[in-house]
N, C-alpha and C positions, 0 to 999 in steps of 0.2 A: 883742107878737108879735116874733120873731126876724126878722132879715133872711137871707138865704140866706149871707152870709160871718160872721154868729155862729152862726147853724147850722153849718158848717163847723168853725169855731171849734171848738165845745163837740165835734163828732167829733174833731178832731187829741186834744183835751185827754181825751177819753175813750179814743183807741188809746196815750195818752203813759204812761197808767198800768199799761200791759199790756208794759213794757219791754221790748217787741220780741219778746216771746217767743210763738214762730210756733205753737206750739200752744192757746196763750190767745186768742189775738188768731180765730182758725180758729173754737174754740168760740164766742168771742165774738159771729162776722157770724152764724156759726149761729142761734144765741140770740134776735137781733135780728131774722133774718129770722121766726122765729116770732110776733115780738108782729104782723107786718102782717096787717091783718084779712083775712079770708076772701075771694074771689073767687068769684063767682059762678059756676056751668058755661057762661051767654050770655058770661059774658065773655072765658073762659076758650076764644076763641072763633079761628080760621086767623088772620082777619083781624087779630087784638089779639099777637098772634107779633111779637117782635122778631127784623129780620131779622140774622144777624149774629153770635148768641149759639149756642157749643155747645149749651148746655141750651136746654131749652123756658122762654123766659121771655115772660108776656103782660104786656101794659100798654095800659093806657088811660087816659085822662084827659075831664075836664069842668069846663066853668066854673061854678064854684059862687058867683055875689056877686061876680063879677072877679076870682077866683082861680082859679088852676087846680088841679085837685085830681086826682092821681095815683091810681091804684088798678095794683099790680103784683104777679107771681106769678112761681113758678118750681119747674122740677118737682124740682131741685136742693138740698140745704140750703144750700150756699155759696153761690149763685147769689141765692138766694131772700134771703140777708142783703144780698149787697152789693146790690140794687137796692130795698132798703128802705133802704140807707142813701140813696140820689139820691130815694127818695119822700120822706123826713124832711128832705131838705137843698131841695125843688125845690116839696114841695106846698104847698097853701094860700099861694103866691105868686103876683103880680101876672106877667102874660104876658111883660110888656117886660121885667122885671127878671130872668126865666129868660129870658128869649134875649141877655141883655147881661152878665150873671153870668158866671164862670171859674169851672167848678168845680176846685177846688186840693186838695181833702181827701187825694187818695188819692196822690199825689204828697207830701205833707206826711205821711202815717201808712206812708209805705212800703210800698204794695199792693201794687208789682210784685213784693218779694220774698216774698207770699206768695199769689201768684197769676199764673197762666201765661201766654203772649204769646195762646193764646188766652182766656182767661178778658179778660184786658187791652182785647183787640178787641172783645170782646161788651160788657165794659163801657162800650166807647166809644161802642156803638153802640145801647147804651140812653140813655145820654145824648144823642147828636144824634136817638135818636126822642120824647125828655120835651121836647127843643127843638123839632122838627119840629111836637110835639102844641101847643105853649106857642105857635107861629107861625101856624097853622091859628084857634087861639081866638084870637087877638088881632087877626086879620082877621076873624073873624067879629064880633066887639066891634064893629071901625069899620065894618064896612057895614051894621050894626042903628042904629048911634047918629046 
């Protein structure tokens, strides 16, 4: 299994091949946000809303075996890619090591240039709630064990 900065990794080295060119790279997250599986309507629920994001983007998570396991949506196609890229790079890892991670990817593939200062905010603010989620389970870990 990957670590969350080869995960990383293997995104830089998959936007390197799309030599920056902002219509590729646009199709691309599109693309990407189609393979993440389906969301349920329960999930797809006020409370599962990231606050912060233009678009309607929900997320939840659960610990599955000491992982946390991400399940994410958006009503958006471009929305809907970039926060499968943070489900692909954040899920099925251990609590501590997403709350102690830098995600670096999009800083490294050059996001800001194809995506807006709000887009930029919402993104950030799915990532401090996949941490939020990842802190929440990893307390709950220590006060079961």
């Amino acid at each position: 299994m990957s670590t969350i900065a080869e995960k990383q990794k293997e995104i830089v080295e998959e936007f390197s091949m799309l030599d920056g060119d902002m219509e590729m790279t646009i199709n691309y997250i599109m693309e990407l946000g189609e393979q993440l599986p389906e969301m349920t309507e329960d999930q797809r629920s006020e409370e599962n809303i990231v606050k912060g994001c233009q678009s309607k983007v929900w997320l939840t998570a659960a610990d599955e075996g000491g992982k946390v396991k991400f399940i994410a949506d958006s009503n958006t196609a471009i929305t809907k890619g970039l926060v499968s890229l943070l489900v692909r790079v954040l899920s099925d890892e251990q609590a501590e090591d997403i709350l102690k991670e830098e995600i670096t990817f999009p800083q490294q593939i050059g996001m800001n240039r194809f995506i807006g200062t709000q887009r930029s905010n919402g993104f950030a603010a799915m990532i401090k709630q996949m941490k939020l989620y990842a802190l929440a389970l990893s307390s709950k870990t220590e006060t079961s064990a």
